[in-house]
C-alpha positions in Angstrom: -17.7 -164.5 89.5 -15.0 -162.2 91.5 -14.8 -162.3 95.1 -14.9 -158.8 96.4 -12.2 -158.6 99.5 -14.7 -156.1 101.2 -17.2 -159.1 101.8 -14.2 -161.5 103.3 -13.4 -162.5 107.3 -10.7 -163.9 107.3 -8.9 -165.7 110.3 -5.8 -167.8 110.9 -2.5 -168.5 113.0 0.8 -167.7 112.2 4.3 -169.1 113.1 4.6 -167.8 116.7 0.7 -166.3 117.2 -2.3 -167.3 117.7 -5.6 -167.6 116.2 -6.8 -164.0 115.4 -8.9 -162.6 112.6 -6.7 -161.1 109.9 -9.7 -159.4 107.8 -13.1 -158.2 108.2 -15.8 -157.0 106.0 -15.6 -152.9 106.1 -19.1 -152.5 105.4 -20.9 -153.2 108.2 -19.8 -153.4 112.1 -20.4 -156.2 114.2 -18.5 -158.6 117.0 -16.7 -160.6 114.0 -15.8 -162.9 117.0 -19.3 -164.4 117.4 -20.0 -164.0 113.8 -16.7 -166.7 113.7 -18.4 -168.5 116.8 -21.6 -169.0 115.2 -20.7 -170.3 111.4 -17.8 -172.4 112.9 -19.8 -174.3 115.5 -19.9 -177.3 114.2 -17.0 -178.1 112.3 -14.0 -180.3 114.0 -10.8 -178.4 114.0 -8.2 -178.5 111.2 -10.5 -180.4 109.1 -11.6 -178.7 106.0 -15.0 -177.5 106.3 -17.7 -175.4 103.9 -21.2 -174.7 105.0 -23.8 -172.3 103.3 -25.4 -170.7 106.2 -27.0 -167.4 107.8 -25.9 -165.7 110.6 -27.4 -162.9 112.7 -25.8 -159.4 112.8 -27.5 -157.1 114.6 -31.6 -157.5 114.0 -30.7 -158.7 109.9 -29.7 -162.4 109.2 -26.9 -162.4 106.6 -26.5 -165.2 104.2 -23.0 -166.6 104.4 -20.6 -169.3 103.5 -18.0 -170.8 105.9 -15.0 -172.6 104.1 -12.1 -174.0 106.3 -8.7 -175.3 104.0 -5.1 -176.0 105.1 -2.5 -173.5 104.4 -1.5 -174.4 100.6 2.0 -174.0 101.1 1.3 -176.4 104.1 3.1 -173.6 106.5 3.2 -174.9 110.2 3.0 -172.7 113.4 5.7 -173.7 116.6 3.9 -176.9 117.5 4.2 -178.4 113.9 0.5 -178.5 113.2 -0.2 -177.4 109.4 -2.1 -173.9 109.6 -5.9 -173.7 108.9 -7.3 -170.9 107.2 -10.6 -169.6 107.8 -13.1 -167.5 105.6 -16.7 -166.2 106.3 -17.8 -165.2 102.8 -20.8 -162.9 102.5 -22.5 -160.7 99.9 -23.0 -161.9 96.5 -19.3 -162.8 96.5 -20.4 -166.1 98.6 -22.0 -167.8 95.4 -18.7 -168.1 94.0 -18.1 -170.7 96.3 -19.9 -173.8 95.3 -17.9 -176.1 97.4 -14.7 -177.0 99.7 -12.3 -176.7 96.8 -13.5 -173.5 96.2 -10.8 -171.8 98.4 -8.7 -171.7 95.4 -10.6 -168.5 94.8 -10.2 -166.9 98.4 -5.9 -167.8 98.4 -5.3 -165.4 96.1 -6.4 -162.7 97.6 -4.6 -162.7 100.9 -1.8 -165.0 100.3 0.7 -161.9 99.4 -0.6 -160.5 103.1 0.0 -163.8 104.9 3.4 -164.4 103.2 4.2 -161.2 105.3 2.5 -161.8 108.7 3.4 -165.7 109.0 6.9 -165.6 110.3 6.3 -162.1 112.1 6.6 -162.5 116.2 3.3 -161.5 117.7 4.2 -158.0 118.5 4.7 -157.0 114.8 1.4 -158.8 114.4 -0.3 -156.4 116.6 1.4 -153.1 115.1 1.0 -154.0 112.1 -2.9 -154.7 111.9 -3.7 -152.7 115.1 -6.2 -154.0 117.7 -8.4 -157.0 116.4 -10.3 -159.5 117.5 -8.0 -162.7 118.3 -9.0 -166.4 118.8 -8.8 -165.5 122.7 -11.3 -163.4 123.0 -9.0 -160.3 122.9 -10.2 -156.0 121.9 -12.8 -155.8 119.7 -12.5 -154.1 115.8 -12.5 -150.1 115.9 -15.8 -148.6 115.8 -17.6 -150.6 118.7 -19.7 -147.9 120.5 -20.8 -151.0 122.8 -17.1 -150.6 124.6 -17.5 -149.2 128.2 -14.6 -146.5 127.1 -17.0 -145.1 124.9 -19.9 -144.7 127.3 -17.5 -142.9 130.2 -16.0 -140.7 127.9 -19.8 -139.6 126.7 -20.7 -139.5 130.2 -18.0 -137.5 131.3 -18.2 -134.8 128.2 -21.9 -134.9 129.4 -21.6 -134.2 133.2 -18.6 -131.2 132.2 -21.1 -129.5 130.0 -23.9 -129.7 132.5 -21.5 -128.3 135.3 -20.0 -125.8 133.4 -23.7 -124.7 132.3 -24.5 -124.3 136.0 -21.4 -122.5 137.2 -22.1 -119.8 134.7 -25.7 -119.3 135.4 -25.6 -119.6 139.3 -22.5 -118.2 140.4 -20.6 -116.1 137.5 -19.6 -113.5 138.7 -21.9 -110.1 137.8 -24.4 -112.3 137.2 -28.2 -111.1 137.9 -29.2 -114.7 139.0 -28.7 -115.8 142.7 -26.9 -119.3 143.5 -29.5 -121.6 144.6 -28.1 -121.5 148.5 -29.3 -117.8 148.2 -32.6 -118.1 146.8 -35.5 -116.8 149.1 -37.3 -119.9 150.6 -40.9 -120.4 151.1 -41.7 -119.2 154.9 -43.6 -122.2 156.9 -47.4 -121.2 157.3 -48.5 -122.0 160.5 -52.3 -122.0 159.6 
């Protein structure tokens, strides 16, 4: 069975940067961070690891695999530790993976794309893949409407409309309507 790339997160150090996700699944939108969180819970770090699982995203659980290697080409960051590679495989690409030596299939396809990124500083990193979720807790993927920007900027576009609404029906200029300091008020009745 092939492994379709669009159903792959993928996550890993490099020489001079931290953890950070490298690759996402395009076809849905979620906080890939706590996707990561919750299939990695309970494996020990740098260990190899696979686990069928499910995970939540949004109100749908997703059925998953998590598979943890060390870098084939047993690359090591600053510190001298061996990098780990980490891959949340979903869809129906996950039944290609029977068990923890089935990584052999996921290598392939973003070896060429790590060969590039592993000795890059952690500027280059960022410009090259853009804001991503990173093993800190960093900026969320693209497309999150649940960021606070996105809310003041609909808020704002909101409240300019409204005003702008108001100005030209209250107090334009030739207008036949009277602002609202100039409407006639109710007299007091003094029965």
């Amino acid at each position: 069975m092939k492994i379709d790339s669009n159903d792959i997160l993928w996550s890993s150090r490099g020489k001079d940067w931290g953890f950070r996700i490298l690759q996402h699944p395009t076809t849905f939108e979620c906080d890939w961070l706590d996707v990561h969180k919750a299939v990695f819970a309970n494996s020990k770090d740098d260990e190899g690891f696979y686990e069928r699982t499910q995970v939540r995203i949004g109100l749908i659980e997703k059925k998953c695999v998590g598979i943890r290697f060390l870098d084939p080409e047993l690359r090591c960051d600053s510190a001298g530790r061996v990098i780990p590679h980490e891959f949340i495989v979903f869809g129906q690409s996950r039944l290609a993976l029977e068990d923890n030596t089935d990584w052999v299939h996921l290598w392939p396809i973003v070896s060429a794309k790590y060969a590039i990124l592993y000795p890059m500083n952690l500027t280059e990193v960022q410009e090259r893949l853009g804001p991503v979720v990173n093993g800190e807790g960093g900026l969320k993927p693209y497309g999150n409407f649940r960021s606070p920007s996105w809310f003041l900027t609909f808020l704002l576009m909101a409240a300019s409309l409204v005003t702008g609404y108001c100005i030209r029906v209250f107090v334009e200029p030739g207008s036949t309507k009277s602002p609202p300091s100039q409407l006639p008020r109710p007299r007091p009745s003094f029965e």
